[in-house]
N, C-alpha and C positions, 0 to 999 in steps of 0.2 A: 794482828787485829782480827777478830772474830765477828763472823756477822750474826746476830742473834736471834733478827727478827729479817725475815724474805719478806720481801713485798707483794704483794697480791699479781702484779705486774708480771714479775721476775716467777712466780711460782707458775704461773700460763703459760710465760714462756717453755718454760721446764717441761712442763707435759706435753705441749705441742710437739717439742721437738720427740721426747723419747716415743710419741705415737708415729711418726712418721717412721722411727728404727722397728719398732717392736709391733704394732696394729695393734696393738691390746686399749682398752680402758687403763685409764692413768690418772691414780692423787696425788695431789701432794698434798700434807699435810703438817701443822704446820705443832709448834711445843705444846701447844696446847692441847692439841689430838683436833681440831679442826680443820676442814678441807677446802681450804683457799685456793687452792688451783686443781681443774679437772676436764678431762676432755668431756665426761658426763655432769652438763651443768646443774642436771637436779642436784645433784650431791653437795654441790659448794655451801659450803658454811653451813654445812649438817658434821655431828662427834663421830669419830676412826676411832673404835676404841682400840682397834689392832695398830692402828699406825703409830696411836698414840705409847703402844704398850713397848712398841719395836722402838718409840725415842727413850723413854723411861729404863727402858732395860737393855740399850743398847746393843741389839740379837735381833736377827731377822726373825719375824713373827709371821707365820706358815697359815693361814683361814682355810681348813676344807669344807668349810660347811658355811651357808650365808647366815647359819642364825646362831654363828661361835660365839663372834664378838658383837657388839652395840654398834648397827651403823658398818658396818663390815661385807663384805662380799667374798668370795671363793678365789685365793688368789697370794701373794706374798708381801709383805711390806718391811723395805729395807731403809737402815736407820741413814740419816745421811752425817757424816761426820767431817768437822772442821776442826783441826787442832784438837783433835779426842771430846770435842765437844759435839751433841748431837743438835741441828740447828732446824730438824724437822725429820719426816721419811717419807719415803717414794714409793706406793703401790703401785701394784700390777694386776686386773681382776682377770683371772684369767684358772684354768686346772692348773695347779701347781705343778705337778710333775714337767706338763708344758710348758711352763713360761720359767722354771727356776736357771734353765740354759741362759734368759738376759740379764740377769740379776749384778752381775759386774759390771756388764753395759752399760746398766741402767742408772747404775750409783756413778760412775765413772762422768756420765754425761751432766748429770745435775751438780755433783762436784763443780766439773769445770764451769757450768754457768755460774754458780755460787762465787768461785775464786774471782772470774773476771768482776762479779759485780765489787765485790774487795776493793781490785784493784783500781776502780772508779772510784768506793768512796774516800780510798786512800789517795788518789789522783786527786780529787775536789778537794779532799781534807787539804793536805798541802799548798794548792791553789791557793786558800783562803789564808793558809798562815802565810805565806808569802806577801799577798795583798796586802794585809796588817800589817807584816815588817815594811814593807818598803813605803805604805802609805805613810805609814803612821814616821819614818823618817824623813821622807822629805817633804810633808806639809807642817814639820814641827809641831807633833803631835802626838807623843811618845807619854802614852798613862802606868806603864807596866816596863821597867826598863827589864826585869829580871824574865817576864815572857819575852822580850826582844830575844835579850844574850840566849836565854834559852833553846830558841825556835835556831836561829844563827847555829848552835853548840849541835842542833839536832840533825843540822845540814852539814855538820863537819866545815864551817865558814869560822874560825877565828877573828873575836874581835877587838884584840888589842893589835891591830891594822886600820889601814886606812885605806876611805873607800871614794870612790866617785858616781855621779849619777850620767848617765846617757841617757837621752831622749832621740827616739826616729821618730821620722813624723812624715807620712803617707801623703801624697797630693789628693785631694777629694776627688778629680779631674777625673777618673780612671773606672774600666771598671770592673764588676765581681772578680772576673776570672784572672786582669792585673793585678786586683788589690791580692788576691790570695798568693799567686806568683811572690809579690814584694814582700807580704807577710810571712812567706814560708822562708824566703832567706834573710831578713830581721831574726828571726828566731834559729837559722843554720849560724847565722853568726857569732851569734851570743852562747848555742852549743858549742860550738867552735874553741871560741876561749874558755869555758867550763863553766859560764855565770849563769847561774840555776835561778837565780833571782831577781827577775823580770816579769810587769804585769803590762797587762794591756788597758788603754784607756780609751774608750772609743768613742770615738768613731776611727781616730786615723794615728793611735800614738802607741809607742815601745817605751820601756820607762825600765831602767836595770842600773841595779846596785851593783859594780862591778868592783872588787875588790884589789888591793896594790898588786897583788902578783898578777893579776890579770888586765890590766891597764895597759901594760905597756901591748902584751899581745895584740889588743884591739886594733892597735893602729894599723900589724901587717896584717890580720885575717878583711876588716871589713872592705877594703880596696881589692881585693881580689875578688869578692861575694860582691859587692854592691857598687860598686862603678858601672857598670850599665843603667844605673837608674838614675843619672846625674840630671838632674830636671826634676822627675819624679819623687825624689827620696831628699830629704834634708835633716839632718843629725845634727845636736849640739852634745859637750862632754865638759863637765865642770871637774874643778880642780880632785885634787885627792885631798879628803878632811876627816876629821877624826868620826868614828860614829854615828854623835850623836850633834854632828856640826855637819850628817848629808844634806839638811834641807838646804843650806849655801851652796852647797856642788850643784843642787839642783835650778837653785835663781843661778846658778853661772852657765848652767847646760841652756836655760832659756835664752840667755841673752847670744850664746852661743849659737843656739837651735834659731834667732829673728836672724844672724847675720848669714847662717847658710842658705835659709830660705831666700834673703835678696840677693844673693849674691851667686845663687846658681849651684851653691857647694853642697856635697854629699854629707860628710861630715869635719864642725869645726872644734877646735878644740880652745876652751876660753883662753889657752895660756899664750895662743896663736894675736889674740886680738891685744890693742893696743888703745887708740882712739876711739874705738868703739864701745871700748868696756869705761869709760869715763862717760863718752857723753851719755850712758845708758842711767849713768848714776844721776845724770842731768833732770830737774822738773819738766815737764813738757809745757808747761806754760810757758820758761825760760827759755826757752829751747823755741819756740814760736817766737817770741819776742826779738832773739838775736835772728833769725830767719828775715822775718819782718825787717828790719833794722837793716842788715845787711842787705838783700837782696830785693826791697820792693821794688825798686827802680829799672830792673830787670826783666825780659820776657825771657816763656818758655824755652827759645829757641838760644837765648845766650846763657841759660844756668844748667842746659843742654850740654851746650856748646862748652862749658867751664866742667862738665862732670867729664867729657872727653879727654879734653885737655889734661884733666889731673889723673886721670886712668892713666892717660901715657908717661905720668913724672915732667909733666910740662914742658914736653920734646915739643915743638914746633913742625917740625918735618913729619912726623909720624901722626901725631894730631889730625894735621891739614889732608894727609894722606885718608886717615880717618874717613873725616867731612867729605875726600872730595873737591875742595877747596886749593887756590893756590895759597903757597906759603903767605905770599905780602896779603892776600884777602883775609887769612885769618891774624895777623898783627893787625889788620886795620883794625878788623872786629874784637880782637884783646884792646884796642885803644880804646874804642865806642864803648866797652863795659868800663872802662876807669873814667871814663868820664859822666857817665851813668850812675855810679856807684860811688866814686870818689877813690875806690880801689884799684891798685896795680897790679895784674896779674900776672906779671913778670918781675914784680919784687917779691922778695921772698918772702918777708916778713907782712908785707901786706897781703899777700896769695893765702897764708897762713888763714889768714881770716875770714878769707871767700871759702874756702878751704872746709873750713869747720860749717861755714852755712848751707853750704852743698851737700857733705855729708848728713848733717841732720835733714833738712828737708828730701832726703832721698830714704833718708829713716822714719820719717812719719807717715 
């Protein structure tokens, strides 16, 4: 990719720099034969017909005299070239004899500013095609399937595979200097397994399209990178599906991404979840009404007491250990909820259904 047109920006910079190597007065000038950047700011955006002559004809164009060319001073002007194309040139006003000794320097140094600016718009260009792909797959939003495969083809991503979606998601709690920490290794991670195709959504999310050979990696790279942020960092990862079926990987990374956040986990993966991935499919109006229904009769302190309880697999001994509590203190207090509730928390089939009330109300 060729740059064709320098920025006014980028052309100051250019002279700034080659004055501080060389002390001389310094143009740039730009295809047109005009001089957009100069350490002499009378001259900006006045005609170089010598500089102009040195793009057009490709040859360094030699001024001994100020009244040679149009707009010209006593001095040398070298073409600047990108891929055999000339994209401006660089005077030097100065006696030629004297200043012809920088003349490789001189091109050498605007080159390289030239190339890095390149590589920025080539850095941003991809950026954005990235963006597009992955937005445009998991909000089911896809106008151009053949720009998709294409952009995909261009990144050497095959896509008659199947792909998953990841989400990290940063605590807001934190700050600049953490946030950057977490966010540099979210993205060492995903270098890591070679997934190129991840955007940021901010204030505090990762969002990557991670393809089937690269799925399974995840699992051993990001525990090694990101287990120190367990509190901090919470991840969801939806199944593996075809293309242009990532936006479902992505409602499954969500529901994925709510159960790590409550639950203190770095990252879960939907295929992990069981009870959870039903009641998610649950109305929440429904979802309150069995809440209600089951549990009104209840204080904080016994649907507390019942989230304990089921933490431990309804161990008694370990429970009570919990609490604090002796053993027979908390059978009284498992008595006082069935008789509260109408429910037995020692049967199983009745526990079932505190069971599900507790989970949902610890979910809303």
């Amino acid at each position: 990719m060729a740059v064709n047109k320098i920025s006014l920006n980028l052309a100051q910079e250019i002279v700034n720099a080659v004055k501080e190597v060389v002390d001389k007065d310094i143009n740039f000038i730009d295809i047109n034969g005009i001089i957009i950047g100069s350490t002499d700011k009378k001259r900006l955006n006045t005609f170089h017909q010598a500089g102009y002559k040195a793009i057009k004809n490709l040859k360094n164009i030699t001024v001994e005299d100020n009244d040679e060319y149009k707009g010209s001073k006593k001095g040398i002007n070298y073409p600047i070239r990108i891929n055999e194309s000339a994209v401006g040139a660089i005077g030097i006003t100065g006696e030629p004899r004297e200043i012809s000794k920088f003349g490789f320097l001189v091109t050498k140094i605007t080159e390289i500013f030239i190339k890095e600016q390149q590589l920025n718009y080539k850095h941003e260009a991809d950026k954005q095609r990235i963006n597009y792909v992955v937005k445009s797959l998991i909000y089911d939003n896809v106008e151009d399937k053949e720009e998709i495969e294409s952009i995909l083809q261009e990144f050497k991503i095959p896509i008659n595979q199947k792909f998953a979606i990841v989400i990290m998601k940063i605590n807001k709690t934190h700050s600049t200097s953490d946030l950057e920490i977490i966010e540099s290794d979210i993205k060492r991670v995903f270098d890591t397994i070679g997934n190129i195709f991840k955007i940021y959504i901010y204030p505090n999310e990762f969002i990557a399209l991670v393809n089937e050979e690269r799925y399974e990696k995840l699992k051993f790279v990001y525990m090694d990178i990101l287990k120190k942020y367990k509190g901090q960092l919470s991840g969801g990862v939806g199944r593996l599906k075809n293309l242009y079926e990532s936006h479902k990987s992505y409602q499954e990374a969500r529901i994925a991404l709510k159960h790590s956040s409550k639950n203190n986990k770095i990252l879960t993966y939907i295929d992990s979840l069981q009870l959870e991935l039903i009641l998610e499919s649950v109305d929440n109006e429904i979802k309150n009404q069995y809440v209600e229904k089951t549990l009104q009769n209840l204080d904080d302190n016994e649907i507390d007491l019942l989230e304990i309880y089921y933490k431990n697999n309804m161990s008694l001994k370990q429970t009570s250990e919990d609490l604090y509590i002796h053993k027979n203190t908390l059978q009284y207090k498992l008595e006082k909820i069935q008789q509260k509730c109408g429910l037995n928390p020692r049967c199983f089939n009745e526990s079932v259904i505190l069971y599900i009330a507790v989970s949902i109300k610890l979910s809303l």
